[in-house]
ZAPA-712456 format. One record per residue: residue in one letter; x, y, z of N, C-alpha, C in turn. Coordinates in pm, whole numbers, padded with zeros to 5 digits, always signed. Layout:
% ZAPA-712456
AXYZXYZXYZ
...
***
This chain:
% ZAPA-712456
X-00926-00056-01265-00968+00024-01152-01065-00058-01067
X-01058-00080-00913-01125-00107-00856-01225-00061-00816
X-01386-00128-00827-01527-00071-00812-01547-00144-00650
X-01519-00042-00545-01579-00111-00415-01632-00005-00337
X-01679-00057-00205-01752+00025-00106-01624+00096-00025
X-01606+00222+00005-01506+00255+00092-01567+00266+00222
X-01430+00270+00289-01421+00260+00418-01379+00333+00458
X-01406+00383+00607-01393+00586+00636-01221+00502+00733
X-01114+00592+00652-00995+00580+00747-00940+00662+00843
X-00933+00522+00916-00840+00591+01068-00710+00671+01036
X-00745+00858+01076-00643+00916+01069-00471+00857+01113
X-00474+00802+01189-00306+00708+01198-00336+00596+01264
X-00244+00504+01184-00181+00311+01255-00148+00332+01365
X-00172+00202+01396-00117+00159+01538+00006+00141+01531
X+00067+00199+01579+00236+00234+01606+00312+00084+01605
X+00236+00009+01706+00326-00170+01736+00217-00225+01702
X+00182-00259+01586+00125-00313+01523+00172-00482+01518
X+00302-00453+01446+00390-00545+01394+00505-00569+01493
X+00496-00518+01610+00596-00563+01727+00724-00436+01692
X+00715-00309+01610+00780-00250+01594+00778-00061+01596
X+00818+00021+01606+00781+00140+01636+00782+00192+01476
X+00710+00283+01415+00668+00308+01235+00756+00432+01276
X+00826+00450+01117+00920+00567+01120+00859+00650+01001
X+00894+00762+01022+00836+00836+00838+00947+00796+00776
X+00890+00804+00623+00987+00807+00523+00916+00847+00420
X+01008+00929+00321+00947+00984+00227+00999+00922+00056
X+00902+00908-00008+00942+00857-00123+00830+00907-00246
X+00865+00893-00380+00822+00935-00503+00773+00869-00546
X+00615+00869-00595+00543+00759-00673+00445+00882-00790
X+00425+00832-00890+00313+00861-00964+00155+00927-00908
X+00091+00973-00991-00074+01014-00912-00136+00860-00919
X-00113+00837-01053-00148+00665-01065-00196+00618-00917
X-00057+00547-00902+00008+00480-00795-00041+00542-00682
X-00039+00682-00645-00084+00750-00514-00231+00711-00466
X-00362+00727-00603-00493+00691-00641-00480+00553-00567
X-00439+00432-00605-00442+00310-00611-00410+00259-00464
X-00327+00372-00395-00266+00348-00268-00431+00347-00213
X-00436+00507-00228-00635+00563-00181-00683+00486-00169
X-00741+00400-00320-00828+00274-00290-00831+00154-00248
X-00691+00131-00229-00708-00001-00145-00726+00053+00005
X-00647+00207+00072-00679+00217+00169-00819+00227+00239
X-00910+00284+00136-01033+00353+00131-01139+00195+00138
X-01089+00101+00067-01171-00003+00053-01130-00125+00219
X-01010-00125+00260-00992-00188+00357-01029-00107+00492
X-01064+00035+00468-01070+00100+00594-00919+00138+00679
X-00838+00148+00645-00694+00187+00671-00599+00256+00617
X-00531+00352+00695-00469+00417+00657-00327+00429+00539
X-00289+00482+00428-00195+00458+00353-00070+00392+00397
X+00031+00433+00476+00050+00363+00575+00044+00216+00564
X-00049+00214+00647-00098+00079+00660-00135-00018+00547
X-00216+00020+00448-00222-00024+00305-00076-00052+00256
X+00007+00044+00267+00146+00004+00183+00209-00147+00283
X+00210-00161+00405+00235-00234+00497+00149-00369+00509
X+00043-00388+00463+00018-00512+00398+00058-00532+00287
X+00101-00434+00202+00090-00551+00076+00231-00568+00068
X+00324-00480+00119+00446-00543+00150+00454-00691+00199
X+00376-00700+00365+00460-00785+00399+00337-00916+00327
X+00224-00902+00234+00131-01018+00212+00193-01069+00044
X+00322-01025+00060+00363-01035-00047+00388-00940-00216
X+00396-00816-00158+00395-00744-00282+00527-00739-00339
X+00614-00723-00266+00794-00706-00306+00809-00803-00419
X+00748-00904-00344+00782-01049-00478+00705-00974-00608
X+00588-00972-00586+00531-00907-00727+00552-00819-00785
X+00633-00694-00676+00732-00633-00786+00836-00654-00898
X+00853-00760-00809+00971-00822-00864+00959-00906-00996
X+00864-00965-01008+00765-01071-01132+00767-00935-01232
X+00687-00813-01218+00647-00714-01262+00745-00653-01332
X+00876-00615-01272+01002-00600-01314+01036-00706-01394
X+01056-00819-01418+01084-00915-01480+00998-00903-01620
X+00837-00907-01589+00821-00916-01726+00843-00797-01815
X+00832-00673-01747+00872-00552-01794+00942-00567-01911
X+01075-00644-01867+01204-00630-01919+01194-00739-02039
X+01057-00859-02019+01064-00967-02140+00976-00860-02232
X+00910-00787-02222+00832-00726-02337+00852-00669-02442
***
């Protein structure tokens, strides 16, 4: 669990952020996972959203992917 200072978030992203218009989409995660979204949003000052959208594109897919992998060596 991460111990940091939060950051008060901006009710919604900037739409063209990324040179692109943000669509909803809805998907199923854990409370875990939901929590963890919170605190990275809460600690960067940005919205969930936005939190899921860095760590996508700063590289999280790959680390899913590692994650999945060792899963499966255990």
């Amino acid at each position: 669990m991460m111990s940091t200072i939060a950051m008060p978030r901006p009710k919604k992203s900037a739409p063209m952020k990324y040179g692109q218009h943000k669509k909803p989409y809805q998907f199923t995660i854990t409370d875990d996972a939901s929590q963890m979204i919170d605190e990275v949003a809460d600690t960067l000052g940005v919205t969930r959203s936005e939190a899921l959208e860095m760590a996508i594109r700063g590289g999280g897919m790959k680390a899913a992917i590692e994650f999945a992998a060792k899963k499966e060596g255990d």
